[in-house]
N, C-alpha and C positions, 0 to 999 in steps of 0.2 A: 323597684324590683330590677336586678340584674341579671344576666342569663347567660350563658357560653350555649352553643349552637352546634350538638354532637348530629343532629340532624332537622329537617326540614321540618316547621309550622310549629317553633316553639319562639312563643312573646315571650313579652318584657318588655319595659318602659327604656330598657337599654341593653344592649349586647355588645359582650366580648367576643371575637371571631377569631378562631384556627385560621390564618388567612396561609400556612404553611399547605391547606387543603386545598387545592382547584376549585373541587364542587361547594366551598365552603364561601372561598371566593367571589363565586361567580354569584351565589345565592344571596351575598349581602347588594348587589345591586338592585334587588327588588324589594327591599326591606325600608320601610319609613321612621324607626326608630336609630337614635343616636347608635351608634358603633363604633369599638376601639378593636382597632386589632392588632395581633400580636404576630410575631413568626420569626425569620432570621433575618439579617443582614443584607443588605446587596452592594455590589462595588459599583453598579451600574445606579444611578436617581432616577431614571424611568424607571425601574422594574419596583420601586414601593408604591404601594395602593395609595390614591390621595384621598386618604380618609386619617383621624388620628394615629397614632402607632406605635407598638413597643416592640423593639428585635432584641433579638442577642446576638453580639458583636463576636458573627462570624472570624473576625480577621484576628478579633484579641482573643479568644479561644484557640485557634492554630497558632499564631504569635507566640502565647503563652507554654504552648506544649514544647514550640524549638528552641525558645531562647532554656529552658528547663533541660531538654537532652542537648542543647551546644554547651549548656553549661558544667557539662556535665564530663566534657573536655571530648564529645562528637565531632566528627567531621564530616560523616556521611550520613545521607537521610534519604526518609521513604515515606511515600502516604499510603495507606490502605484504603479506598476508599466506596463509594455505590456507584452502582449507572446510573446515567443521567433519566429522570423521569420528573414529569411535570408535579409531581407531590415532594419531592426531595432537592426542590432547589437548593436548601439548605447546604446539601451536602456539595453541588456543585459546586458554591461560592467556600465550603471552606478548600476542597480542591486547587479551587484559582486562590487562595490567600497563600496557601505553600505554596503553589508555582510562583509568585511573586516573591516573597521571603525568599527563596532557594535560589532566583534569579537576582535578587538584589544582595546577596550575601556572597554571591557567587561561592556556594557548595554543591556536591555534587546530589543530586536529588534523584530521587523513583518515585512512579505513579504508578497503583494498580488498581483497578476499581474491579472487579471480579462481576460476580452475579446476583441478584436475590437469590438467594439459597432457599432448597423446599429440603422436604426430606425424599424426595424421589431425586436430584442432583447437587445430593448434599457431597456422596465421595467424591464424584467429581470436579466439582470447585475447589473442595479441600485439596484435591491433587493437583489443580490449577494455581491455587494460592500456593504450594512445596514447591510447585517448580519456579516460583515468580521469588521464593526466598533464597533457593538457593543458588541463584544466578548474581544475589545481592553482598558487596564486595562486606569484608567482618572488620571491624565491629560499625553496628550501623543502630542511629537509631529509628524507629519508626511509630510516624502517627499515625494514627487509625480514626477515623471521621466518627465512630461512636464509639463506646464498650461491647457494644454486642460485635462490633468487626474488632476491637481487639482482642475479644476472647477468642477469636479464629484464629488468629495470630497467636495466641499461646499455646491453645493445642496443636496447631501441627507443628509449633518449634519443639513441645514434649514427644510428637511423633518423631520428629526429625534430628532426634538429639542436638538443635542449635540450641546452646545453653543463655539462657536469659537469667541476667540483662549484659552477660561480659562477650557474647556474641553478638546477640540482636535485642538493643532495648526497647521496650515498648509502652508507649500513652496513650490513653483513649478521652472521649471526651463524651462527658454526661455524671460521674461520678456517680452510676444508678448503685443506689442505696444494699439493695437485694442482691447484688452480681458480684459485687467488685472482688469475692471471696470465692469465687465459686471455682477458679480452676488451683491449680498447687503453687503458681506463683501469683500471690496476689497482687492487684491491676492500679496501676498509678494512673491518674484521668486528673482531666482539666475540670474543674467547676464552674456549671454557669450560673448566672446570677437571676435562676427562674422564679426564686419569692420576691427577689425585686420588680424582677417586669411582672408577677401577679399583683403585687400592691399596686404599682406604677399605675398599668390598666385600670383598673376600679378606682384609682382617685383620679386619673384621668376622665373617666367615666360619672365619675362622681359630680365633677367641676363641669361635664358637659351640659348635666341634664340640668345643673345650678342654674347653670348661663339660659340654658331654656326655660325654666321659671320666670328669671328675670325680664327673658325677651317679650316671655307673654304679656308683661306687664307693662314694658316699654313700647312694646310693638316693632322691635329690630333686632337681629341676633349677627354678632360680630360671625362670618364665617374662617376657619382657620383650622388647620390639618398638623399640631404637632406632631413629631417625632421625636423620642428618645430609644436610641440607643445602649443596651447593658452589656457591658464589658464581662472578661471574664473572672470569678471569683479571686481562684487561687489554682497551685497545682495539687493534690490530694498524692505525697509519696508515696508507693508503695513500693513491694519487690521489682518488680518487671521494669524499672528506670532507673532502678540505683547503680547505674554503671559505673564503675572505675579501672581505669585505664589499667589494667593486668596482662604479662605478658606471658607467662610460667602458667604452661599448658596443665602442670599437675594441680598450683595453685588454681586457677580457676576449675578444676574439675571439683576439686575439694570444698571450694566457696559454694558453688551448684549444689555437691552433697548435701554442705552446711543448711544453707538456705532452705532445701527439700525437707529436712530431717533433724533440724533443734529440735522443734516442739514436742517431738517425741522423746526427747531426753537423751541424746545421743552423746558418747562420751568419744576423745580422742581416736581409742583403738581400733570402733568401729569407722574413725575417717582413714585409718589407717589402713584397715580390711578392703575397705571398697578400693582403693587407689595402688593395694598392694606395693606398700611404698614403704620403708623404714622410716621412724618418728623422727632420727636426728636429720634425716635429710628434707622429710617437710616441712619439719622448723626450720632449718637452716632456709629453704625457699619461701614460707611465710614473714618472716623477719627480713628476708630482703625485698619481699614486692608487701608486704601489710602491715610491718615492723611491731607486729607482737606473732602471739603465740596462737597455735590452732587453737588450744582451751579460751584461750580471750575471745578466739573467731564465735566459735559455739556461744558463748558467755554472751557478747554484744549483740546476736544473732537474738539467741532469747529476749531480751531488756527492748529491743528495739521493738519486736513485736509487741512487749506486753505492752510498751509507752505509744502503740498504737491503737492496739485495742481500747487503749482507756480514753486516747482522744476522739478517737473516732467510731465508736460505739456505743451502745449501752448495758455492754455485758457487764452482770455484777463482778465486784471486785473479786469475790469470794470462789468464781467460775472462772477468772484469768488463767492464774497457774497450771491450770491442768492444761490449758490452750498453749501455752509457752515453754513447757518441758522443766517447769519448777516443780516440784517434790512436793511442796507446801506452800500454803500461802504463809504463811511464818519465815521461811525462806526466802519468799520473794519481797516481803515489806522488809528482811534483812538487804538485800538486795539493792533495795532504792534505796535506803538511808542512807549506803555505804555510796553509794554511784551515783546518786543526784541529789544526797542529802534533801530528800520526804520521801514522805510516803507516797504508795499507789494514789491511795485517798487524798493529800495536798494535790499530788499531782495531775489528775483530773479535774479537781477543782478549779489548778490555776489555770489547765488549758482553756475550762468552758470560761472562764475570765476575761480572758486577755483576746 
C-alpha cells in the first residue's frame, strides 16, 4: 500500500511526501516507513532532504521560459515573482535561476515579488504591481513564477492598456489545465514534467519496498538516497508570448484589436473603425512591418487559434468554429484543406501522434 501524506497518522507500508510542505517535512522524521519525496529543485546540495527524491528542475523551467521570449528577438526581462516563505522555497530558487541567467547573459533584468494577495489587499497590490510595470523599459518580456502570478500580469496590462505581447510579453509556469483561458489574452506557460516525477516516485517506491523484501530475507539492506531531477516539458504557446518585433504604433494597435476580437468574426472595416484610419494606408503599414494584408491578419489570427484548440484541448471539432469566428464548420474543414492540406480531424490526430 502506498500513501501521500495530506495530513498527520495516515499509514501505509510506504509514503510519498509533499516535502515542498515544512510541516510535511518535519513529520516524515518520525515516520518508520520507506519514503520518497518529492518537491522543487535547489542550487544549494544541502538544502535536499537525504531521503530518496524527485524535483522539478527549477532552473530548466525559468531556463526554458527565457531562452522562448530571447527567442523571440527580447532583450529586456523581468520576473514576477512571491515572498520568500518557508512553504515556497520553490519559488525562491526559480528567482535565483533568472538572477543567474540574466547575470550570465548579461541582459538587462527586473525582479518583483509583490504580496500573497487576499481579497481584503487585493487593489492594492494590483496597484503595487502597475506601478512596478510601468517603470519597466518596452518591449520587455516577463516571467511570472506561476500562472496564477501571470494572470496578474495580464489584467493590470488590460487595466493599463500595455498591449500584450508587442509591449510586454508574458510566461507563466504550471501550464494549469483549468486557467490558461481564463483572461482575454490567452497564457503561454512552461510545462513541468509532474506525471513524470508521479510515476518516477512510485517506482522509486516501488523498488524500495522490493529491496526490503529482499533484506528481510538476507538480513542487510543496501542504504542509498537517490535523486532524480525532472526537467522542464516544453513551452505551451499561447497569445501573451507571441511577440514580434513591430514598430508602427497603428500596426501594433491593430494586431491588439485583431487578437482581442477574431473569434468574434470581425471583418476589415471594423479594424478600420476602431483605429480610425483609411484602409489604403493600413495596408500600406501592414505590408511593410507584416508583409501581407489586414484580411490575412484576421484570417491567420482565426487558423491559429482553431490549430490550438484542437492540440491542446478536448473540445469537439463540431464546437471549434463558433470559438474561432468561422461561420461554419464546412468553412473551416475548407479552411484547413486549403492552408494545411487536412482536415481539423487529420490534424488533431497527427498532433496527439507525434
Amino acid at each position: 500500500m502506498y500513501s501521500f501524506i495530506p495530513y498527520k497518522g495516515l499509514g501505509g507500508d510506504g509514503i510519498i511526501a509533499d516535502l515542498d510542505d515544512p510541516e510535511i517535512e518535519s513529520l516524515i522524521s518520525t515516520l518508520t516507513v520507506p519514503v520518497i519525496g518529492i518537491g522543487g529543485s535547489y542550487e544549494n546540495e544541502e538544502d535536499y532532504p537525504k531521503i530518496p527524491y524527485v524535483g522539478t528542475d527549477n532552473v530548466s523551467l525559468v531556463e526554458t521560459a527565457f531562452n522562448h521570449l530571447r527567442d523571440k528577438g527580447l532583450e529586456n526581462f523581468a520576473f514576477y515573482g512571491l515572498p520568500e516563505h518557508p512553504s515556497m522555497r520553490w519559488a525562491n530558487e526559480r528567482e535565483k535561476a533568472f538572477n543567474n541567467i540574466i547575470n550570465r547573459e548579461k541582459y538587462y533584468g527586473s525582479v518583483y515579488r509583490g504580496n500573497i494577495t487576499t481579497a481584503e489587499t487585493w487593489q492594492y497590490d494590483m496597484n503595487r504591481l502597475a506601478d512596478w510595470l510601468q517603470r519597466l523599459p518596452s518591449p520587455i518580456g516577463i516571467i511570472a513564477v506561476t500562472d496564477a502570478r501571470a494572470r496578474h500580469l495580464l489584467q493590470v496590462c488590460e487595466h493599463l492598456q500595455l498591449i500584450v505581447p508587442y509591449k510586454i510579453a508574458i510566461i507563466g509556469i504550471d501550464n494549469e489545465e483549468l486557467t490558461r483561458y481564463l483572461t482575454r489574452v490567452s497564457l503561454s506557460s512552461v510545462g513541468q514534467g509532474c506525471k513524470s516525477m508521479g510515476y518516477t516516485a512510485a517506482k522509486m517506491l516501488h523498488n524500495r519496498l522490493t529491496k526490503l523484501e529482499q533484506a528481510a530475507l538476507k538480513g542487510s539492506l543496501e542504504n542509498s538516497s537517490p535523486r532524480i531531477v525532472v526537467p522542464a516539458v516544453k513551452v505551451f504557446e499561447r497569445q501573451s508570448s507571441d511577440f514580434q518585433a513591430i514598430k508602427d504604433p497603428y500596426v501594433i494597435r491593430a494586431m491588439h484589436y485583431i487578437r482581442n476580437n477574431a473569434y468574434n468574426g470581425i471583418k476589415v472595416d471594423q479594424v478600420l473603425s476602431y483605429l480610425r484610419i483609411s484602409r489604403s494606408n493600413l495596408e500600406l503599414r501592414f505590408k511593410e512591418e507584416r508583409g501581407h494584408s489586414v484580411h490575412c491578419e484576421i484570417h491567420n489570427a482565426k487558423l491559429k487559434r482553431a490549430c490550438q484548440l484542437l492540440i491542446s484541448t478536448t473540445i469537439t471539432i463540431a464546437d471549434i468554429p463558433s470559438l474561432c469566428g468561422y461561420p461554419s464548420l464546412q468553412y473551416m474543414y475548407t479552411v484547413f484543406k486549403k492552408e494545411i492540406k487536412m482536415t481539423p480531424k487529420e490534424f488533431r490526430l497527427k498532433s496527439m501522434l507525434s
